[in-house]
C-alpha positions as CSV (number, residue, x, y, z in Angstrom):
1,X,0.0,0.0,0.0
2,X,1.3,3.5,-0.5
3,X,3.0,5.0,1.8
4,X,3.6,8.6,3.1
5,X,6.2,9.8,5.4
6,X,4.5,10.8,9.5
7,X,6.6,12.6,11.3
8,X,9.1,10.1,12.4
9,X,7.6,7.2,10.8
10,X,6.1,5.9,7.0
11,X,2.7,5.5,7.6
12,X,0.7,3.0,5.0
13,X,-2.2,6.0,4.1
14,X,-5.0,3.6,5.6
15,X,-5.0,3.1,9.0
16,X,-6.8,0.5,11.1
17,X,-9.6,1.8,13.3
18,X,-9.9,-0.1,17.0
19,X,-13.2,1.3,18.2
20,X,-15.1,-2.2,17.9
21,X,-11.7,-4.3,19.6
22,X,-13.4,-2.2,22.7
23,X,-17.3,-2.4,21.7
24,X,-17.8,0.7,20.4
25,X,-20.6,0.3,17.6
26,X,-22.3,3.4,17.1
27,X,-25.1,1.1,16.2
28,X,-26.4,1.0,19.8
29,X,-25.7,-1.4,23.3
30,X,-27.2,-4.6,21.9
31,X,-24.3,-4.5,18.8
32,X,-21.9,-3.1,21.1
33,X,-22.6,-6.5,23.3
34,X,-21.9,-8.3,20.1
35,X,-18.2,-6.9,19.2
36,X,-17.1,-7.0,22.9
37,X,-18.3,-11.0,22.8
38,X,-16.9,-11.3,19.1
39,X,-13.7,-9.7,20.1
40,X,-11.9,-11.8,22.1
41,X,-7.5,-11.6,22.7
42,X,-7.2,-14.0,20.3
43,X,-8.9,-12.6,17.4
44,X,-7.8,-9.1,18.3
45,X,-4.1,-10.4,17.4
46,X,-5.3,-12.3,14.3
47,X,-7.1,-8.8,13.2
48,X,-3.5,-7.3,13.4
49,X,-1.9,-10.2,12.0
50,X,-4.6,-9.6,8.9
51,X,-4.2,-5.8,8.6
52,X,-0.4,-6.0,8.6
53,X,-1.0,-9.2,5.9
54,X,-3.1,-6.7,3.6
55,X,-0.8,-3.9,3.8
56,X,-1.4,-1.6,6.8
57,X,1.5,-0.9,9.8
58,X,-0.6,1.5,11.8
59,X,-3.3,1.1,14.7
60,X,-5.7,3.5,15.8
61,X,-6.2,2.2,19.5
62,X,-7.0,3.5,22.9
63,X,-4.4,3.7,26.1
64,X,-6.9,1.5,28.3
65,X,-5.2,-1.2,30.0
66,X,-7.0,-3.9,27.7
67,X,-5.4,-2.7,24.5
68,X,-1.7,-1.8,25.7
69,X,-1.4,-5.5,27.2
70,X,-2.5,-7.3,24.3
71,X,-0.3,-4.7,21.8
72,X,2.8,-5.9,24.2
73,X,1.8,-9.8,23.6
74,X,1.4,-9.1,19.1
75,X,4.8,-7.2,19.6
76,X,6.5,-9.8,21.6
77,X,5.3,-12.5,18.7
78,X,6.7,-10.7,16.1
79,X,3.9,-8.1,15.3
80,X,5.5,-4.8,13.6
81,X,2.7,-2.7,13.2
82,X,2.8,0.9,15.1
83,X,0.7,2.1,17.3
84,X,-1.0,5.5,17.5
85,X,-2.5,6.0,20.7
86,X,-6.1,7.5,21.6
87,X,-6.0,8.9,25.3
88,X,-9.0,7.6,26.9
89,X,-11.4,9.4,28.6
90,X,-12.7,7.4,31.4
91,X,-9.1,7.3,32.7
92,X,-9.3,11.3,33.6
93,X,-5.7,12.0,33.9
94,X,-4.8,12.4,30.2
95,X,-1.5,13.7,30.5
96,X,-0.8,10.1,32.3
97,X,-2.0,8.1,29.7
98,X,0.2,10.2,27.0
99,X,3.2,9.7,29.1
100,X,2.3,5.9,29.7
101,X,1.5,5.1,26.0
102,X,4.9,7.1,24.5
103,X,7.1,4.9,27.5
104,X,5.1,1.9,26.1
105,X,6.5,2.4,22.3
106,X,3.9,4.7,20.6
107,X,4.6,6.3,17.6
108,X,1.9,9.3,17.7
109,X,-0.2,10.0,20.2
110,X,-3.8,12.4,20.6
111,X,-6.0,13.5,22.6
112,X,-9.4,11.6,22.3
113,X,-12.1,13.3,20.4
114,X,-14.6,13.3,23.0
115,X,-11.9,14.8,25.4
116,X,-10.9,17.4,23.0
117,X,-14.8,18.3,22.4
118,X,-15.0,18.4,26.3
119,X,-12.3,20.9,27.0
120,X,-13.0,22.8,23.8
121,X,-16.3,23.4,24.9
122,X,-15.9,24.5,28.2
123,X,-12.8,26.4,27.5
124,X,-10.2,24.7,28.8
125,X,-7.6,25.5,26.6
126,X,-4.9,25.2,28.7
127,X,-5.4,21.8,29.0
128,X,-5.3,21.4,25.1
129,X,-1.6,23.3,25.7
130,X,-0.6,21.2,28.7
131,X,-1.5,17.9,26.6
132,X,0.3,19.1,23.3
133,X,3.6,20.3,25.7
134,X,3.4,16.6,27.4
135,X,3.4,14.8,23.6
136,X,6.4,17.2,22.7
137,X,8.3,16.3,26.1
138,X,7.9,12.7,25.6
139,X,9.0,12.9,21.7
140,X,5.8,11.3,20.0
141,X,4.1,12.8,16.8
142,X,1.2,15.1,18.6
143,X,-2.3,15.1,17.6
144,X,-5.3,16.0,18.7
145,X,-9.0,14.3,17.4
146,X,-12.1,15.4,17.5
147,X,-15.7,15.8,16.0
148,X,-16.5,19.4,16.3
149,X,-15.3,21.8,13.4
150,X,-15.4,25.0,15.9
151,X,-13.0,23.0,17.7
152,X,-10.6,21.8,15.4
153,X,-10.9,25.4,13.9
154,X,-9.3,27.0,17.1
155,X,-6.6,24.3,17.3
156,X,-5.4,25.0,13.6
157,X,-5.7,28.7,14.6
158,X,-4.1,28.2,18.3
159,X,-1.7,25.3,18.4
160,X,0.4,23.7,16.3
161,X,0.3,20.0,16.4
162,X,1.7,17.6,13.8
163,X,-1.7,16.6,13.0
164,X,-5.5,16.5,12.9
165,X,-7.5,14.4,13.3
166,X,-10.6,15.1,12.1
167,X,-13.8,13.2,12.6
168,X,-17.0,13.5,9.6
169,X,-19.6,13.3,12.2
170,X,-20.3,14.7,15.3
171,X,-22.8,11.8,16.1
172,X,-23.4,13.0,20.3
173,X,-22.9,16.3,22.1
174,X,-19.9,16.1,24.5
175,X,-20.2,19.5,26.0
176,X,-20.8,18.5,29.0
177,X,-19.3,15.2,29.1
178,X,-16.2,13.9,27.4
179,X,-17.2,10.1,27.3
180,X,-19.1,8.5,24.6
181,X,-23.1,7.3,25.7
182,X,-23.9,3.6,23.4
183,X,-27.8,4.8,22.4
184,X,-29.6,4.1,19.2
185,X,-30.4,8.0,18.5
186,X,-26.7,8.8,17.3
187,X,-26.9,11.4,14.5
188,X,-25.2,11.6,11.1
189,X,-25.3,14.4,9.6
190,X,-24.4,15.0,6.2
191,X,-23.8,18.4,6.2
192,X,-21.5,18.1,9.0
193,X,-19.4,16.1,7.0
194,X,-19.3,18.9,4.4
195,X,-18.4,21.3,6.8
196,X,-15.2,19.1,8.6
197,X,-14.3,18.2,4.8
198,X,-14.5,22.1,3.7
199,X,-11.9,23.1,7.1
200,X,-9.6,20.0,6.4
201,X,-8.8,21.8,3.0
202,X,-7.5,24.7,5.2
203,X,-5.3,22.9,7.9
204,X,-1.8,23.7,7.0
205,X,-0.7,19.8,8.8
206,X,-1.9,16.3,7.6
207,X,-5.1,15.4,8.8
208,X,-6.4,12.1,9.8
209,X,-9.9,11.2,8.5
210,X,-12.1,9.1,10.5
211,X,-15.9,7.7,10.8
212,X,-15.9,8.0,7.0
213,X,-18.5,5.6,6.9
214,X,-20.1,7.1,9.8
215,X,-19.4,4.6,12.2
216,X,-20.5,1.9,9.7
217,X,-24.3,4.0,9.1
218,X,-23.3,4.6,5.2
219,X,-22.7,2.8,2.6
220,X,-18.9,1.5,1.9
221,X,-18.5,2.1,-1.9
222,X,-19.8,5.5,-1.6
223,X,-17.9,6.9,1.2
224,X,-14.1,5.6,-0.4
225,X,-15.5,7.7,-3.7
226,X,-16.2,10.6,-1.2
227,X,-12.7,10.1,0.2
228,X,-11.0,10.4,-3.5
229,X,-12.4,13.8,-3.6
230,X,-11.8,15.0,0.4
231,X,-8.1,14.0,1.4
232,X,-4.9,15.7,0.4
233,X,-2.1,14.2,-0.3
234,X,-0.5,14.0,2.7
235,X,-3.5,13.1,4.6
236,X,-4.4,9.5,6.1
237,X,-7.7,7.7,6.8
238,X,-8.4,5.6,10.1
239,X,-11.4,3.0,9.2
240,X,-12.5,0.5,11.9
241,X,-13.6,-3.3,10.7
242,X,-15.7,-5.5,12.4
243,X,-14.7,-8.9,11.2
244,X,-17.3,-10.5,13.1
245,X,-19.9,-9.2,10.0
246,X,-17.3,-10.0,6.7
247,X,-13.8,-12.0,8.2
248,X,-12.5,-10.9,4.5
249,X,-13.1,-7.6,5.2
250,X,-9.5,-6.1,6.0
251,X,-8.5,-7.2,2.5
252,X,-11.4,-6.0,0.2
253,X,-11.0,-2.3,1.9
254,X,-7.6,-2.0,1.6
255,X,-8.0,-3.1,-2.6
256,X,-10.9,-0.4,-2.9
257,X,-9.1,2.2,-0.9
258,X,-6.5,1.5,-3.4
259,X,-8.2,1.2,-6.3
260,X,-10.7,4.4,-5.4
261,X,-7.9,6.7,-4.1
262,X,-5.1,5.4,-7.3
């Protein structure tokens, strides 16, 4: 797959998604159930073992306890593929998990969205500075995620991270709470997509594009054609698979991604 240089690193320009490894559907608590079940340790190494098979060496994945062990047992087997670490929200001290996931071998590292939503909204940007001063300290390629464009607006305008990452949707408030709520009455929005896709075309740093499909709510074919016309050159694109619905399904995205975006 083709890749482009990161920072430090060569990233393959499609990244694999985690969100599911941990039961995050967006399609409501009864699927989340499903993935959490479906996704035991052992197929969680075979996903890797597939994605680095079809052509991808980095993972999207959260600095919960869960994921960092089992990334240490694929490593210790022979598993190459890097990690960019999510912060996760639940653990409250974010500048923690940043320090613990760049001492644990992470390539990148960013604020979760929801957290980044959070502070943005209540103003808290020194908290956005502290975080971005803590990913500098510890030497990792800084990012910051997120699914509000206001947000992501101010941190192209106010910081100066090496990415973006910007989310298409902005599927549940998080103004007054940084951590994602499983319900059936998510929203995806269209329009909001146009509006992230309009700003990404104005962010002088690569961008990371994610929930392209909106959380798996649109259809596959149509989104990779949307993505031929919405990333830069430079940018990358973080898709989650959930292998328990198509166990081919790491190596039929990566050949339309190339196909589409070549």
């Amino acid at each position: 797959m083709n890749k482009i240089k990161f920072g430090k690193v060569e990233v393959a320009r499609l990244i694999l998604g985690s969100n599911m490894m941990s039961g995050f559907s967006h399609k409501g608590p009864e699927k989340d159930r499903e993935m959490v079940r479906y996704y035991t340790a052992e197929r969680i190494l075979d996903a890797l073992k597939k994605a680095e098979a079809a052509g991808i060496n980095t993972l999207c994945a959260r600095t919960d306890n869960h994921i960092k062990r089992l990334l240490v047992e694929y490593w210790d087997k022979g598993g190459t593929i890097q990690w960019f670490a999510q912060t996760a929200s639940e653990l409250g001290d974010q500048v923690k998990a940043i320090r613990d996931a760049a001492a644990l071998g992470a390539k990148a590292v960013y604020v979760h969205g929801g957290q980044v939503d959070f502070w943005f909204a209540q103003k808290k940007y020194d908290l956005l500075k502290d975080a971005l001063k803590t990913m500098r300290d510890c030497g990792v390629i800084a990012g910051f995620a997120g699914h509000s464009v206001d947000a992501h607006a101010w941190i192209r305008d106010n910081l100066d991270p090496d990415f973006q990452m910007c989310c298409y949707y902005d599927p549940t408030p998080r103004s007054d709470s940084p951590h994602h709520m499983s319900t059936q009455g998510e929203k995806w929005d269209d329009a909001h997509r146009d509006q992230m896709v309009k700003l990404i075309q104005g962010i002088p740093r690569p961008v990371i594009h994610y929930k392209v499909f909106a959380g798996g709510n649109r259809p596959i074919q149509a989104g990779f054609q949307f993505l031929k016309t919405s990333m830069r050159k430079n940018d990358l694109v973080c898709i989650g698979h959930y292998l328990g619905d198509n166990p081919d399904m790491l190596g039929e995205n990566v050949k339309t991604f190339e196909r589409v975006l070549n």
